[in-house]
C-alpha positions, 0 to 999 in steps of 0.5 A: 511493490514491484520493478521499475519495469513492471506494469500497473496490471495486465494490458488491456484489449481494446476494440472498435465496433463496425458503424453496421454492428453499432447501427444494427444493435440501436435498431435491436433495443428500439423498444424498452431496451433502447428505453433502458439504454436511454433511462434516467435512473439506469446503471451508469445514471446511478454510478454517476450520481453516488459518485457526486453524491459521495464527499471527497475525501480530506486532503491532509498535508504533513510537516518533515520534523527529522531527516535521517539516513536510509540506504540507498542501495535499499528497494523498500518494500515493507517497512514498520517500527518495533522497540526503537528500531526498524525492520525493512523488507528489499526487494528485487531478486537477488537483492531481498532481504529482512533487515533491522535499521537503527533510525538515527544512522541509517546502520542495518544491524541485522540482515537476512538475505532472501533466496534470489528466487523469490523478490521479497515485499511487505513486512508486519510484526505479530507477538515474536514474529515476523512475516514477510510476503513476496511478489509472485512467488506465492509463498510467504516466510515467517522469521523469529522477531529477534534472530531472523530465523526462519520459522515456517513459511505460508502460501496464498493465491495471487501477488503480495504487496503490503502487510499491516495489523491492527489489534486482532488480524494482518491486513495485505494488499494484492496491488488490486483494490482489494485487502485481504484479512488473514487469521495471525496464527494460520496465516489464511485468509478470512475475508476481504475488504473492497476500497473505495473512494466517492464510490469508486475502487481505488487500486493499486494499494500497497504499502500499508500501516495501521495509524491510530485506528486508520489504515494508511495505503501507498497508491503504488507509482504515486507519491499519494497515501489513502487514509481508509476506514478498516470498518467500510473500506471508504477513503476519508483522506489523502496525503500528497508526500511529493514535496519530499522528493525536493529534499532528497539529496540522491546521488544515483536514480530513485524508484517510487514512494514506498514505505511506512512506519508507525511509532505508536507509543513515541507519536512519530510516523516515519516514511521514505522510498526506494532507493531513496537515500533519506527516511524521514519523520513527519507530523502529519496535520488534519483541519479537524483533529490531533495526527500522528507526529502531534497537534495540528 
């Protein structure tokens, strides 16, 4: 998502209570409010204890099994595999765009450029449409899969941040701990989902793909993908991609991990960053079953 300049959320206020303030409200809850402070079983005890009570999530790691060429002009925002290409959202103003990108040569054979009002973000087909949100504009725009022609646009409230479907609905992030489900057809929201990990919200989600009934999120800012359940929001793994940047052969500055593409019916995941100069395939191993580039 976003700038390189651009914060994680907004600042904030912090503040220190006077020693008298602090005194006088200990003095205050001397009776069953202090008693409630002071409780065993009270609200922090019980965050505390879910929190150890909940597995940690599994720590899957991954192989790289092909490099390919990526632009490194591209600021990915959104990425997804169709019929043996892939299609890429850029961002920043006055540089989005949609773009269709042979895999082996890193070659943009379609680009539609995005009004430089509007910093472009995630990408998700659905039928013969494409759609793609931005930033902070509060608009989404819909393209005709195979010309690029705008066919309608959508709004929503808040920031845009990635797009995924599964078999019946899209799926954005906001950049909070919060997805979004929006009907495929009206493009409105119908309902939200709360991500949590070991009872915790986990923010930031970005980038997101649907891989073998699993969601996959980017945490933004961080080399780190979450695997979450689509049913309870529970975070079931994580995966470190960050030996990969000992394989980026960059010659200018890079930004942020960011973006994933799934080839359900080749098994080949691909992943790649902003900026970043190389896409790669990889198989991603699990302890306890087949993943996605093959058998563990």
């Amino acid at each position: 998502m976003t700038s390189p300049s651009h914060s994680a959320g907004a600042a904030r206020r912090t503040g220190r209570r006077s020693l008298a303030t602090v005194v006088s409200l200990v003095l205050i809850a001397a009776g069953g409010g202090a008693w409630f402070l002071a409780r065993p079983d009270g609200p922090s005890s019980r965050a505390a204890s879910t929190t150890a009570s909940a597995p940690a999530p599994a720590r899957w790691s991954f192989t790289v099994v092909n490099t390919y060429p990526h632009d490194p002009e591209a600021f990915t925002q959104g990425l997804l595999y169709r019929d043996g290409f892939l299609y890429e959202s850029t961002g920043l103003n006055g540089r989005s765009s949609l773009r269709k990108v042979e895999i082996e040569t890193g070659r943009v054979v379609q680009r539609r450029a995005v009004d430089a009002e509007h910093f472009a973000e995630g990408l998700v087909d659905w039928g013969s449409r494409l759609i793609q949100l931005t930033w902070q504009s509060n608009v989404g725009f819909v393209y005709a899969l195979d010309s690029f022609e705008p066919q309608g646009t959508f709004s929503y409230t808040g920031e845009g941040w990635g797009l995924a479907r599964d078999a019946r609905r899209i799926i954005m992030s906001d950049g909070t701990s919060t997805l979004r489900f929006l009907d495929p057809q009206t493009l409105g929201e119908t309902g939200r989902l709360a991500v949590t990990e070991r009872g915790l919200p986990v923010g930031n989600l970005n980038e997101l793909e649907m891989v073998r009934g699993d969601l996959f999120a980017n945490i933004w800012q961080s080399d780190d993908v979450v695997v979450i359940a689509p049913d309870t929001g529970h975070v079931i793994a994580r995966i470190d991609f960050s030996p990969l940047r000992a394989q980026l052969h960059a010659t200018q500055p890079i930004d942020v991990f960011n973006g994933i593409a799934w080839d359900e019916t080749g098994d080949r995941l691909f992943v790649t960053g902003k900026l970043w100069p190389q896409l790669f395939e990889v198989r991603v191993r699990r302890p306890d079953a087949v993943t996605p580039g093959g058998a563990p």
